[in-house]
CHARMM-style PDB file with segment names, atoms N, HN, CA, C and O in Angstrom:
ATOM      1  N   UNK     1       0.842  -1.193   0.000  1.00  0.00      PROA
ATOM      2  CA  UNK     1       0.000   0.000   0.000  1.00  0.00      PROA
ATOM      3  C   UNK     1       0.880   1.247   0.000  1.00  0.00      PROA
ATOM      4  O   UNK     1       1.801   1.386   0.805  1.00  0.00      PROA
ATOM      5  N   UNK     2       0.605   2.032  -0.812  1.00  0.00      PROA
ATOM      6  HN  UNK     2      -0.143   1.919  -1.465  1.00  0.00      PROA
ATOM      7  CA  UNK     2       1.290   3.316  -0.797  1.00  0.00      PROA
ATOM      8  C   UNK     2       0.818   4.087   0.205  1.00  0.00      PROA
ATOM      9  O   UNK     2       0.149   3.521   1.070  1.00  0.00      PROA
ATOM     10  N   UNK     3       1.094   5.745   0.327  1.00  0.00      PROA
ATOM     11  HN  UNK     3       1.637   6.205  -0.376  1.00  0.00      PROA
ATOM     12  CA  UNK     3       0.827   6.520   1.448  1.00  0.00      PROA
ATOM     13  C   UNK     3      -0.408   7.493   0.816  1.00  0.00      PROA
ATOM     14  O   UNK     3      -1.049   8.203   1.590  1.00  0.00      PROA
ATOM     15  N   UNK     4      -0.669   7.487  -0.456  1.00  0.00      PROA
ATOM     16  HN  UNK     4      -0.148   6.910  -1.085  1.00  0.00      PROA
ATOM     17  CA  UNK     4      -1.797   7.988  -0.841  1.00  0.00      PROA
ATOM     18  C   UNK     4      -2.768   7.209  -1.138  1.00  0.00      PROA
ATOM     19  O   UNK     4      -3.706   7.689  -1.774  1.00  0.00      PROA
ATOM     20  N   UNK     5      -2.795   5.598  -0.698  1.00  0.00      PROA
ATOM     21  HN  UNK     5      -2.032   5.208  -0.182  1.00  0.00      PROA
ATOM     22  CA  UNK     5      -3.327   4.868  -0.572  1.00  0.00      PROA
ATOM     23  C   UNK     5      -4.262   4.718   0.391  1.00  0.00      PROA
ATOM     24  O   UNK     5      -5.487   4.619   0.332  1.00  0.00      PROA
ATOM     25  N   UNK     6      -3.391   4.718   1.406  1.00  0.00      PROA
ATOM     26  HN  UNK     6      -2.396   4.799   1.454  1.00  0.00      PROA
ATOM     27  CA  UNK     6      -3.920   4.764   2.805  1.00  0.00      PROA
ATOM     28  C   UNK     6      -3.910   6.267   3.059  1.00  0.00      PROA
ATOM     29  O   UNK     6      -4.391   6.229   4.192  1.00  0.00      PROA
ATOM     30  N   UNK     7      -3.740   7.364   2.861  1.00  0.00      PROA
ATOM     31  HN  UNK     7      -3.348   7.396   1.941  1.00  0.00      PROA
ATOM     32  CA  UNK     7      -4.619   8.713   2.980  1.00  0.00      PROA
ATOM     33  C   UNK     7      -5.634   8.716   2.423  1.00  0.00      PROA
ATOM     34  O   UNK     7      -6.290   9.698   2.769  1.00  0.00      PROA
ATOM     35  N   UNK     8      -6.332   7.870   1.429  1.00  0.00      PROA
ATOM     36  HN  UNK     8      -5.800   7.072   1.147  1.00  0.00      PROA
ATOM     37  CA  UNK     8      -7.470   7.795   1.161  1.00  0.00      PROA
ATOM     38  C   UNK     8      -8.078   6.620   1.756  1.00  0.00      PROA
ATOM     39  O   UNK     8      -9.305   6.716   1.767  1.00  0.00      PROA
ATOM     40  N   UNK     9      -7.862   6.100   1.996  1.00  0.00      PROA
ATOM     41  HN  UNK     9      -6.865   6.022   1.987  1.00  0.00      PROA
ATOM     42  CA  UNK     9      -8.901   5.404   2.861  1.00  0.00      PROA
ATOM     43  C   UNK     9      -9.354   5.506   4.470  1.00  0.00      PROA
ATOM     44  O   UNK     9     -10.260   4.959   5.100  1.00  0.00      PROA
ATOM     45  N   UNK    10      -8.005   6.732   4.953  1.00  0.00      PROA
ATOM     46  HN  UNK    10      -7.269   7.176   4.442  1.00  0.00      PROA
ATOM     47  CA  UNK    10      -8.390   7.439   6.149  1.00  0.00      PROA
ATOM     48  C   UNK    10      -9.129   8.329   5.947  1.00  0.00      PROA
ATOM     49  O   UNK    10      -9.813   8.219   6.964  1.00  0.00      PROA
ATOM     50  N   UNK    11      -9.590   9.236   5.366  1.00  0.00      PROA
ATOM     51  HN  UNK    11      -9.034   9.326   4.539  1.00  0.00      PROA
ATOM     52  CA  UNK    11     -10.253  10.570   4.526  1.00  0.00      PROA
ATOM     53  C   UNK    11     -12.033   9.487   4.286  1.00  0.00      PROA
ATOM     54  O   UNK    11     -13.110   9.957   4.653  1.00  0.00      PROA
ATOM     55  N   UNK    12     -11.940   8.513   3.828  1.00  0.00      PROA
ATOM     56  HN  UNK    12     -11.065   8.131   3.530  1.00  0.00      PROA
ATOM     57  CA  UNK    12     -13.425   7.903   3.605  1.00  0.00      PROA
ATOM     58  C   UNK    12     -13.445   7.426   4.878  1.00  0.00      PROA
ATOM     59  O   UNK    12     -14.149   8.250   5.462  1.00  0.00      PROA
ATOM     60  N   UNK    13     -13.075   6.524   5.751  1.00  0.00      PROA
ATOM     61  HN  UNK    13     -12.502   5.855   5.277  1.00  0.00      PROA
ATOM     62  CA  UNK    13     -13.167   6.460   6.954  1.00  0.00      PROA
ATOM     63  C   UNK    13     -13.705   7.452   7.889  1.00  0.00      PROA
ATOM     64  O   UNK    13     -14.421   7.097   8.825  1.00  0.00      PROA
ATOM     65  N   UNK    14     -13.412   8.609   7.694  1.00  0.00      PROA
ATOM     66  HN  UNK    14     -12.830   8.897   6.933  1.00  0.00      PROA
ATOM     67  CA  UNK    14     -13.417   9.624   8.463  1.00  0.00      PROA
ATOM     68  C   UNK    14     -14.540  10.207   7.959  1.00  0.00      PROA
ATOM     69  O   UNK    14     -15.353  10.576   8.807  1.00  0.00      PROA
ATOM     70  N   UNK    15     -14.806  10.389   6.842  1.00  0.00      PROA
ATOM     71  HN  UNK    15     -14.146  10.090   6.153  1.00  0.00      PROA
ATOM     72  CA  UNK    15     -16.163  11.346   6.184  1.00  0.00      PROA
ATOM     73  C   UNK    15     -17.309  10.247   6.778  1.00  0.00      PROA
ATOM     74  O   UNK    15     -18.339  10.679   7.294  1.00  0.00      PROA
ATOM     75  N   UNK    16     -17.058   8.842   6.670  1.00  0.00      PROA
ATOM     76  HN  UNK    16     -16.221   8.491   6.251  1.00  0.00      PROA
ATOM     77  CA  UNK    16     -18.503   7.820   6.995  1.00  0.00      PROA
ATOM     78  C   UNK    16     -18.726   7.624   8.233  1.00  0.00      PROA
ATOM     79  O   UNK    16     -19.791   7.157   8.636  1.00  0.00      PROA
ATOM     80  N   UNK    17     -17.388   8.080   9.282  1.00  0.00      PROA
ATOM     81  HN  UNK    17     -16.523   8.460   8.955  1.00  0.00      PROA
ATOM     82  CA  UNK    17     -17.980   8.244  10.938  1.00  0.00      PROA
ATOM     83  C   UNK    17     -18.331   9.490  10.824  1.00  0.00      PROA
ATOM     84  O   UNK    17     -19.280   9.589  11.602  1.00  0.00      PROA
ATOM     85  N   UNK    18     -18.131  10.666  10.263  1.00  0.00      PROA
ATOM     86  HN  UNK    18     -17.360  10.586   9.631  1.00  0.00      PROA
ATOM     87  CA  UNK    18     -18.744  12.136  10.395  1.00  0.00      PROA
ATOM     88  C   UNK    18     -19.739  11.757   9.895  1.00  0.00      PROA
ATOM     89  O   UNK    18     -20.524  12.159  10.754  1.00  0.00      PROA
ATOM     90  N   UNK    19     -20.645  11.058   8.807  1.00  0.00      PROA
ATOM     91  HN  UNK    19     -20.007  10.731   8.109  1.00  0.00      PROA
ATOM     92  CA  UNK    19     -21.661  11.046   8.217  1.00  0.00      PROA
ATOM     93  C   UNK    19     -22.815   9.928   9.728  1.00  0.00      PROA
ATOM     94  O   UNK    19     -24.016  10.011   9.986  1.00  0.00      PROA
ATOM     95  N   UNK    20     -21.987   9.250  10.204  1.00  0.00      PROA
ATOM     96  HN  UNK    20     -21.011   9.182   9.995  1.00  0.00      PROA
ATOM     97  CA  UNK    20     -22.865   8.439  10.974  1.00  0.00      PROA
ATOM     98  C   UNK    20     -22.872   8.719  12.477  1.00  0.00      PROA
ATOM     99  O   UNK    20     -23.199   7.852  13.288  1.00  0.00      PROA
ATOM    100  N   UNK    21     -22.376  10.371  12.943  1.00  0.00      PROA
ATOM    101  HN  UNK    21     -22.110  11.075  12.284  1.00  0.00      PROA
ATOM    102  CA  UNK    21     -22.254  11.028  13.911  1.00  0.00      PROA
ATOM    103  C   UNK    21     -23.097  11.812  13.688  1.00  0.00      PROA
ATOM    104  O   UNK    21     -23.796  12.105  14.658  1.00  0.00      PROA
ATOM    105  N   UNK    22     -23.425  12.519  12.303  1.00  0.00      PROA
ATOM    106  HN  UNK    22     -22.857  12.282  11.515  1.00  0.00      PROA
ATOM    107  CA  UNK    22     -24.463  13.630  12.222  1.00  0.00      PROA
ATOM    108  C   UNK    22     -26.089  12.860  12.191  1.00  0.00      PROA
ATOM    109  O   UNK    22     -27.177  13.152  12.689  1.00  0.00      PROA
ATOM    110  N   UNK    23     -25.568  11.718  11.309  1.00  0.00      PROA
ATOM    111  HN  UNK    23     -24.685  11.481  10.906  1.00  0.00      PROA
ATOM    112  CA  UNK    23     -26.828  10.762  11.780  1.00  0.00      PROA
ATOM    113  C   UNK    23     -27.712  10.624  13.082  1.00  0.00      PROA
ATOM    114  O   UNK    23     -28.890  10.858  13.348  1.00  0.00      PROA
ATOM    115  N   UNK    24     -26.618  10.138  13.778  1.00  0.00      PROA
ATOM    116  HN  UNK    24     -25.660   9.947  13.562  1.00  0.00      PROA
ATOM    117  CA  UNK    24     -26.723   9.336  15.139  1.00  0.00      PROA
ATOM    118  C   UNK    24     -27.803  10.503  16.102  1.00  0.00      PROA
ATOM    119  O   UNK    24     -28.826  10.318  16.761  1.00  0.00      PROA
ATOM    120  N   UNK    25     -26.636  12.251  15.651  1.00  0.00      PROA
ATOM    121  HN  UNK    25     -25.805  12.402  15.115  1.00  0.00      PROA
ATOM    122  CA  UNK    25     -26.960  13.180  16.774  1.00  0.00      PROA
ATOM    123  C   UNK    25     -28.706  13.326  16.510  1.00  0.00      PROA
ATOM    124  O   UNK    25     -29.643  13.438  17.300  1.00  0.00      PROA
ATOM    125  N   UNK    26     -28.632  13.265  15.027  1.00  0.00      PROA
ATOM    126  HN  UNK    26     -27.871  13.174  14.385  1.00  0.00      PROA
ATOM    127  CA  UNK    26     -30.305  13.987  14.347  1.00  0.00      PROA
ATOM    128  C   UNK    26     -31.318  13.143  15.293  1.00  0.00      PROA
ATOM    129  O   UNK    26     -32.139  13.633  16.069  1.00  0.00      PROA
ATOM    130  N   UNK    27     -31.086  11.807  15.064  1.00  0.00      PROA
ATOM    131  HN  UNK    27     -30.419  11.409  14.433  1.00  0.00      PROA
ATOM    132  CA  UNK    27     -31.926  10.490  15.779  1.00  0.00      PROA
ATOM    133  C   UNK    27     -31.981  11.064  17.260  1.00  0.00      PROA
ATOM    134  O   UNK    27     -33.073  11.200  17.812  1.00  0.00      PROA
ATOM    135  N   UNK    28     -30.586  11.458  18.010  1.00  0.00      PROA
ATOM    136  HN  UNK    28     -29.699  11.347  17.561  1.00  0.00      PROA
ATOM    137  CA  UNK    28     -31.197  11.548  19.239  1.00  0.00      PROA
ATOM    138  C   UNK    28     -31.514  12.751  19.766  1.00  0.00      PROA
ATOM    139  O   UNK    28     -31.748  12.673  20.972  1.00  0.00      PROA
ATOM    140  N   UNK    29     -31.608  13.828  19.308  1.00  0.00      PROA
ATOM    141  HN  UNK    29     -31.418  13.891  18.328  1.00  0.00      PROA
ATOM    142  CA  UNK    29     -32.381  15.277  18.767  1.00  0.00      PROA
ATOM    143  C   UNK    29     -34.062  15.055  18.743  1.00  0.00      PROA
ATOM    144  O   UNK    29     -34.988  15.696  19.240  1.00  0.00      PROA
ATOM    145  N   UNK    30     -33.996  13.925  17.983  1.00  0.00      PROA
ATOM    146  HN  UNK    30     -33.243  13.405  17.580  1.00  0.00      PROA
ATOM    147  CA  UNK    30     -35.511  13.980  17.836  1.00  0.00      PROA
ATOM    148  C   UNK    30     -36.364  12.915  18.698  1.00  0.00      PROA
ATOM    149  O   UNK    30     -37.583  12.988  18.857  1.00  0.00      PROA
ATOM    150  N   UNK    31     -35.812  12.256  19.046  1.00  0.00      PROA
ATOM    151  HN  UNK    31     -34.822  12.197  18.917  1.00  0.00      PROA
ATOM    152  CA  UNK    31     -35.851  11.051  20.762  1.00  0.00      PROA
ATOM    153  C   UNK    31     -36.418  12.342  21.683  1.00  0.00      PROA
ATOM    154  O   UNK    31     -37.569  12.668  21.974  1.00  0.00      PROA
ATOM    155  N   UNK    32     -35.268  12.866  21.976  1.00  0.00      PROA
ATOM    156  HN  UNK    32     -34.333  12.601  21.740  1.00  0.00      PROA
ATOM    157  CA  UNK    32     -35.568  13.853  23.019  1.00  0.00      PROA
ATOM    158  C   UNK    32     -36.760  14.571  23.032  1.00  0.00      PROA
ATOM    159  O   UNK    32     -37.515  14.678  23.999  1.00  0.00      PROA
ATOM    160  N   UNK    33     -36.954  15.223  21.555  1.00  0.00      PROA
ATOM    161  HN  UNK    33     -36.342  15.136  20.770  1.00  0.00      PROA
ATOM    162  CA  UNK    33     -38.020  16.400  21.615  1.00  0.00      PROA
ATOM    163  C   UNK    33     -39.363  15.457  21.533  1.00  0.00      PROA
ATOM    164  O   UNK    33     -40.336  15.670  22.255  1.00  0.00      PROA
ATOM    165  N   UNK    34     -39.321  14.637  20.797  1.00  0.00      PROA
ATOM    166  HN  UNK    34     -38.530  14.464  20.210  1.00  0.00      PROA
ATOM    167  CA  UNK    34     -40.510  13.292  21.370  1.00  0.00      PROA
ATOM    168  C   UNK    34     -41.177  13.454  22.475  1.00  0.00      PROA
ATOM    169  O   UNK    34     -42.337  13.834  22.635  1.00  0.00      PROA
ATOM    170  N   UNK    35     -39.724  12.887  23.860  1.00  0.00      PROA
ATOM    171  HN  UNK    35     -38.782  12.578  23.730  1.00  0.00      PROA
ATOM    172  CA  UNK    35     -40.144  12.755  24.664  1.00  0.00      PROA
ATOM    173  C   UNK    35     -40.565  13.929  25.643  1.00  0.00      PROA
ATOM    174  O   UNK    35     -41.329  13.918  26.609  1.00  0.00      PROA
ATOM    175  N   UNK    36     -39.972  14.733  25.192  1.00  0.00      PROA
ATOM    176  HN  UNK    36     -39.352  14.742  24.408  1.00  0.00      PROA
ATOM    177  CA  UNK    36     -40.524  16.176  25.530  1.00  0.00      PROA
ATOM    178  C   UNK    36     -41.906  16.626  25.839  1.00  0.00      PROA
ATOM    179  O   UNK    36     -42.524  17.060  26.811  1.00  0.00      PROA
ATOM    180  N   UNK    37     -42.170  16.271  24.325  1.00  0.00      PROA
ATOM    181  HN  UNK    37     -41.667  15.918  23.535  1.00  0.00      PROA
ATOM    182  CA  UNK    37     -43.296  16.650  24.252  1.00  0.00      PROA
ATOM    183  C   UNK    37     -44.544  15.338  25.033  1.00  0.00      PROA
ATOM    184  O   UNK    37     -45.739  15.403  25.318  1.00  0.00      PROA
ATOM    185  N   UNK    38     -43.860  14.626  25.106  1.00  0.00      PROA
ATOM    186  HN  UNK    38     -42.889  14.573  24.874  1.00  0.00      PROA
ATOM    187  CA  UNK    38     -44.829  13.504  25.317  1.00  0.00      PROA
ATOM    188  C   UNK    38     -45.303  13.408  27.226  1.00  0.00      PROA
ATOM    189  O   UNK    38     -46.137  12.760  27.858  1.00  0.00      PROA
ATOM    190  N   UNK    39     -44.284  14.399  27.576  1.00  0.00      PROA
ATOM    191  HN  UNK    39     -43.607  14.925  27.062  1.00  0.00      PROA
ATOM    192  CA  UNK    39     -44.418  14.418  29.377  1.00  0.00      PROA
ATOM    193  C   UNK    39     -44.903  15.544  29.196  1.00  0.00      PROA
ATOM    194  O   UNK    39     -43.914  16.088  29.686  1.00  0.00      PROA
ATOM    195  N   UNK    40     -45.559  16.412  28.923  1.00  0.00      PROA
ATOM    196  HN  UNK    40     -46.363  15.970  28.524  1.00  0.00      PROA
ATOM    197  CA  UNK    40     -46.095  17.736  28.776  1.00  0.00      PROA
ATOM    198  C   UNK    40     -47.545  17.486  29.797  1.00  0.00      PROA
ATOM    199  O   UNK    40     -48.151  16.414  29.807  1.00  0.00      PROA
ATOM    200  N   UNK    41     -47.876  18.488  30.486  1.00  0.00      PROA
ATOM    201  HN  UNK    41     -47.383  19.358  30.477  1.00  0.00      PROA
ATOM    202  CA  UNK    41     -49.145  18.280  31.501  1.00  0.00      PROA
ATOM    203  C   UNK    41     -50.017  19.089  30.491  1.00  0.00      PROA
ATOM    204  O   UNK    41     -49.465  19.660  29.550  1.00  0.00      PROA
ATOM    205  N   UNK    42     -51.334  19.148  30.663  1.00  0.00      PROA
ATOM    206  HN  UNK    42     -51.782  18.684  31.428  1.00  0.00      PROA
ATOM    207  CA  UNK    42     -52.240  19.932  30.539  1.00  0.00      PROA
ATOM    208  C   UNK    42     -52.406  20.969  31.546  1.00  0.00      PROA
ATOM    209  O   UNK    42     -52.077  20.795  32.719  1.00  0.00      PROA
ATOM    210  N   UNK    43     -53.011  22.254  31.013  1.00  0.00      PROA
ATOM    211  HN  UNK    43     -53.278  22.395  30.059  1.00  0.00      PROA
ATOM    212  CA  UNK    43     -52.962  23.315  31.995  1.00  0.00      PROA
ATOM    213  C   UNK    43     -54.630  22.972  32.141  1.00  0.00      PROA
ATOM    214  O   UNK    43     -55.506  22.596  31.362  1.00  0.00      PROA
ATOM    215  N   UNK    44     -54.544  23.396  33.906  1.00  0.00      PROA
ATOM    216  HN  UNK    44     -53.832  23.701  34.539  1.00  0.00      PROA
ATOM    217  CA  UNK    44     -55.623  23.349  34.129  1.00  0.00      PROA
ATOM    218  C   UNK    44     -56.206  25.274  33.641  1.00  0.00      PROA
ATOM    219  O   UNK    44     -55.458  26.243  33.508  1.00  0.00      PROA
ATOM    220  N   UNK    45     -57.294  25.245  33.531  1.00  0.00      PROA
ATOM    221  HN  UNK    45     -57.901  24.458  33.639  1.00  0.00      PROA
ATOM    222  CA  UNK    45     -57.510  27.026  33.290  1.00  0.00      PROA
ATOM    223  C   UNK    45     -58.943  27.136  34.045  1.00  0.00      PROA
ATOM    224  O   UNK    45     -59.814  26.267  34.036  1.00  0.00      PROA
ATOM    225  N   UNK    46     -58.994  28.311  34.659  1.00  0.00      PROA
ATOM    226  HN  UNK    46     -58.286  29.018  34.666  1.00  0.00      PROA
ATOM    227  CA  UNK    46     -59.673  29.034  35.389  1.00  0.00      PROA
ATOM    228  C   UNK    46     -60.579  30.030  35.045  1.00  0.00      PROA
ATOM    229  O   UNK    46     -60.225  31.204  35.150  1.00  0.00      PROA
ATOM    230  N   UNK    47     -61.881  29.700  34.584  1.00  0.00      PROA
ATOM    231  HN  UNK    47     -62.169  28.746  34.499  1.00  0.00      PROA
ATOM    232  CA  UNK    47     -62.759  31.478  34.075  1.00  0.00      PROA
ATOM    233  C   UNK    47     -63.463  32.015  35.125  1.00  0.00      PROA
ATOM    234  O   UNK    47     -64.288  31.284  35.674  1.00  0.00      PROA
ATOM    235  N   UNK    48     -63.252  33.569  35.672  1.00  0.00      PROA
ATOM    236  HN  UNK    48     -62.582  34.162  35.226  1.00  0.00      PROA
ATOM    237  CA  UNK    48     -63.952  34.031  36.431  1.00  0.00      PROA
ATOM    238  C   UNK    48     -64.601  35.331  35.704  1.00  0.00      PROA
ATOM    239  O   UNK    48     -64.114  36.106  34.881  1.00  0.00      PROA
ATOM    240  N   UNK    49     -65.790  35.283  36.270  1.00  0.00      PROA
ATOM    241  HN  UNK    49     -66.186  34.654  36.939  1.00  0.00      PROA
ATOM    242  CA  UNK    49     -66.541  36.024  35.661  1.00  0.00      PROA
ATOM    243  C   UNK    49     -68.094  36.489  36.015  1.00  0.00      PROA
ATOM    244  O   UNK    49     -68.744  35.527  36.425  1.00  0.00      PROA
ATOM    245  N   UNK    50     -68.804  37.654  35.963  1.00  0.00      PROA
ATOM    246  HN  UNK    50     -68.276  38.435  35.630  1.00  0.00      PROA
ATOM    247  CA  UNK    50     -70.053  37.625  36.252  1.00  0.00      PROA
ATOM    248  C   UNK    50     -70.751  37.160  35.530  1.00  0.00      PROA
ATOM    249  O   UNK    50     -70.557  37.030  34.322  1.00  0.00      PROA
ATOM    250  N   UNK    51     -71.867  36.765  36.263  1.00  0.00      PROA
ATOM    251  HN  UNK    51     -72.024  36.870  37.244  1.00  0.00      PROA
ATOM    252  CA  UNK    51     -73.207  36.323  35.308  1.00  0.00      PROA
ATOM    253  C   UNK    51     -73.603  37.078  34.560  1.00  0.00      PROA
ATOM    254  O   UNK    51     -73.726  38.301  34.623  1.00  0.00      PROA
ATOM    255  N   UNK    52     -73.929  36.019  33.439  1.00  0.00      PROA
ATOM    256  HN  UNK    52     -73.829  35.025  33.388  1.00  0.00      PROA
ATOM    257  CA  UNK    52     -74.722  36.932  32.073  1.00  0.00      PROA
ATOM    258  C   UNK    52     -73.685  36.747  31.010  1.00  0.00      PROA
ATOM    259  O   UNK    52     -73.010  35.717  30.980  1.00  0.00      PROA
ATOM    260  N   UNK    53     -73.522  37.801  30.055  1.00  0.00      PROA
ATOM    261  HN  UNK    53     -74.071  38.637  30.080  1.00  0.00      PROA
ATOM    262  CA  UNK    53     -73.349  37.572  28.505  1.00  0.00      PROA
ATOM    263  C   UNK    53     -72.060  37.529  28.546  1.00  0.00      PROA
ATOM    264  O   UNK    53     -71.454  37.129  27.552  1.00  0.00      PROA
ATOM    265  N   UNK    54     -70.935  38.185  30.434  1.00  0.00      PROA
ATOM    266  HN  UNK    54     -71.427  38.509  31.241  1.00  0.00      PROA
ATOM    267  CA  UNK    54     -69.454  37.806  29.900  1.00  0.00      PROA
ATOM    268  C   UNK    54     -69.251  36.445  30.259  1.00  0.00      PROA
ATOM    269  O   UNK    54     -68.329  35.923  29.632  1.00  0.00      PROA
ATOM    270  N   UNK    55     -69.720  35.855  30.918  1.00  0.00      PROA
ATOM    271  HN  UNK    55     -70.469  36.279  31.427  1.00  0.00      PROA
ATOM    272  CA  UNK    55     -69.601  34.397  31.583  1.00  0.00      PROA
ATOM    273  C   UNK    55     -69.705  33.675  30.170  1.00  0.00      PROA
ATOM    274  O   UNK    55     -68.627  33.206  29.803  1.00  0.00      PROA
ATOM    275  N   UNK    56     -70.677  33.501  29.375  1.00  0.00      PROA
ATOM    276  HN  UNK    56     -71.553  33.882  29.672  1.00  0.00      PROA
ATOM    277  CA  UNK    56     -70.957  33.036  28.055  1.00  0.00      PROA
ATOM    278  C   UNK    56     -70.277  33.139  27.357  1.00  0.00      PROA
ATOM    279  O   UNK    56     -70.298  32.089  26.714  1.00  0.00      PROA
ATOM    280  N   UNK    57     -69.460  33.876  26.909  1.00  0.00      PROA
ATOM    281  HN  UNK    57     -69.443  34.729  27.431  1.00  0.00      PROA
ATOM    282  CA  UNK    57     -67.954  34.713  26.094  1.00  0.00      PROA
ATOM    283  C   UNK    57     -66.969  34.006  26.361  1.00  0.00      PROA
ATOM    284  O   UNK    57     -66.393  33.288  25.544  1.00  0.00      PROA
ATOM    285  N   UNK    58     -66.555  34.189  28.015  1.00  0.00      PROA
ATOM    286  HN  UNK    58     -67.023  34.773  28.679  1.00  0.00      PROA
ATOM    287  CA  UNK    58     -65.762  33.502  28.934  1.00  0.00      PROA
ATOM    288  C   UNK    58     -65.324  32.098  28.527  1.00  0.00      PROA
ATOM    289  O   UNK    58     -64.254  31.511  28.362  1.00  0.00      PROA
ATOM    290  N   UNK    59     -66.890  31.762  28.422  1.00  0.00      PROA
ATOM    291  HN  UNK    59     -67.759  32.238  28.556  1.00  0.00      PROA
ATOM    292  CA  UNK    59     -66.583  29.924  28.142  1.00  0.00      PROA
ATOM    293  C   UNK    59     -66.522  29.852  26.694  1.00  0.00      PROA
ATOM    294  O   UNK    59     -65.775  28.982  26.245  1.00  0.00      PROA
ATOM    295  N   UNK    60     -67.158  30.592  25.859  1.00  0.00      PROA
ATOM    296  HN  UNK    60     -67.765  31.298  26.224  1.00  0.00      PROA
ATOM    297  CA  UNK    60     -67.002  30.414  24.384  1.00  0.00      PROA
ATOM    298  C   UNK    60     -65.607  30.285  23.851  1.00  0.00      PROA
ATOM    299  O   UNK    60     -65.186  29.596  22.922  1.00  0.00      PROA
ATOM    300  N   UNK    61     -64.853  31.297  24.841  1.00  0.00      PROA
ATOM    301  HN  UNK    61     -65.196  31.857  25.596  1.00  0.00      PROA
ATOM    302  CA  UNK    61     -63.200  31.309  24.354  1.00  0.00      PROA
ATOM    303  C   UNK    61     -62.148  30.608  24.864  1.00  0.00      PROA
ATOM    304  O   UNK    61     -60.986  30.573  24.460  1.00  0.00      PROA
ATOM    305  N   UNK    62     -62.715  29.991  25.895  1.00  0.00      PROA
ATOM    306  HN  UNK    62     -63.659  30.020  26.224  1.00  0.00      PROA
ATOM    307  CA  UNK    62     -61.847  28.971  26.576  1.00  0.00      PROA
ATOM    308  C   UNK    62     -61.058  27.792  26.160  1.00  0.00      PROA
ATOM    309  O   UNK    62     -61.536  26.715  25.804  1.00  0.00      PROA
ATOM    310  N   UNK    63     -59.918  28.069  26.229  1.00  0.00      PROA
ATOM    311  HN  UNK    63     -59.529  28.945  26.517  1.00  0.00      PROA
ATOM    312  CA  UNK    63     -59.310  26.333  25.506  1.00  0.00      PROA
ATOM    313  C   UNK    63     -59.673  25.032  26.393  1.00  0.00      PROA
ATOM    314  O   UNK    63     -59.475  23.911  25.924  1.00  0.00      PROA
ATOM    315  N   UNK    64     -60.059  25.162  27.328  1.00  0.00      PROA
ATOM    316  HN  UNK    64     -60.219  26.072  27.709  1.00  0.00      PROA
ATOM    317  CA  UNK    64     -59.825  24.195  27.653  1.00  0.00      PROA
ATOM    318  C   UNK    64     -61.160  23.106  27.442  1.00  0.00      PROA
ATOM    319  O   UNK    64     -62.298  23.534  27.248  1.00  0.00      PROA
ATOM    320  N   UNK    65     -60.869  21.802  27.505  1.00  0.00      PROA
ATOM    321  HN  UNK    65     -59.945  21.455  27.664  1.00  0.00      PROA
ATOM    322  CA  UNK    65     -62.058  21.068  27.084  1.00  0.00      PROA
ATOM    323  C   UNK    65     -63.322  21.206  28.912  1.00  0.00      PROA
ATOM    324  O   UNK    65     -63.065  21.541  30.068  1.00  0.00      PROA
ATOM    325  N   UNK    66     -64.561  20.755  28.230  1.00  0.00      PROA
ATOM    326  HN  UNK    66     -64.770  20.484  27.290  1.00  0.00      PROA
ATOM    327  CA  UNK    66     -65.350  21.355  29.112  1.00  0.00      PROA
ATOM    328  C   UNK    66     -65.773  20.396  30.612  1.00  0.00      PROA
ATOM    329  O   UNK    66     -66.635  19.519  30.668  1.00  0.00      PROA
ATOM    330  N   UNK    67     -65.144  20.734  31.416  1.00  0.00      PROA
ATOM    331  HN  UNK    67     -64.444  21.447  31.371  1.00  0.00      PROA
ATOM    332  CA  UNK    67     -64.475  20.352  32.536  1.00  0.00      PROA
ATOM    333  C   UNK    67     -65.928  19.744  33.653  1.00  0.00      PROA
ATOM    334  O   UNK    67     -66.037  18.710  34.312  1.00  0.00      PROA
ATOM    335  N   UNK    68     -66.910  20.970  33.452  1.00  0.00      PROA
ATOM    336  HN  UNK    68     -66.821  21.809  32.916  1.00  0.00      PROA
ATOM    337  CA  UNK    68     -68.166  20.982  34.202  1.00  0.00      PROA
ATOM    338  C   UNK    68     -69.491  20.673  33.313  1.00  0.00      PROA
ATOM    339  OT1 UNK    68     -70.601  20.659  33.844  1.00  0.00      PROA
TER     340      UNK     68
END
């Protein structure tokens, strides 16, 4: 084997662990934000309000699903 032999096959060596490091990181980048998202609570939410047409509003705009 010559020495530009084996400089090229260190150079592909090296580009296919950089290629399977940028891999690896993307995969566990997106593991994470998965699980991220997957422990997330629901907010509880609170409408206070007087009776009558703002109470009605109140709940019309409310995200949250209907609790009562």
């Amino acid at each position: 084997m010559t020495s530009r032999t084996r400089l090229l096959s260190l150079a592909l060596a090296v580009a296919i662990n950089g290629a399977a490091l940028v891999g690896l990181h993307h995969a566990m980048a997106d593991g994470a934000e998965r699980a991220q998202l997957a422990n997330t609570e629901t907010e509880h939410v609170v409408v206070n309000s007087r009776r009558g047409a703002d109470a009605e509003l109140a709940k019309s705009n409310c995200p949250a699903s209907k609790a009562l």
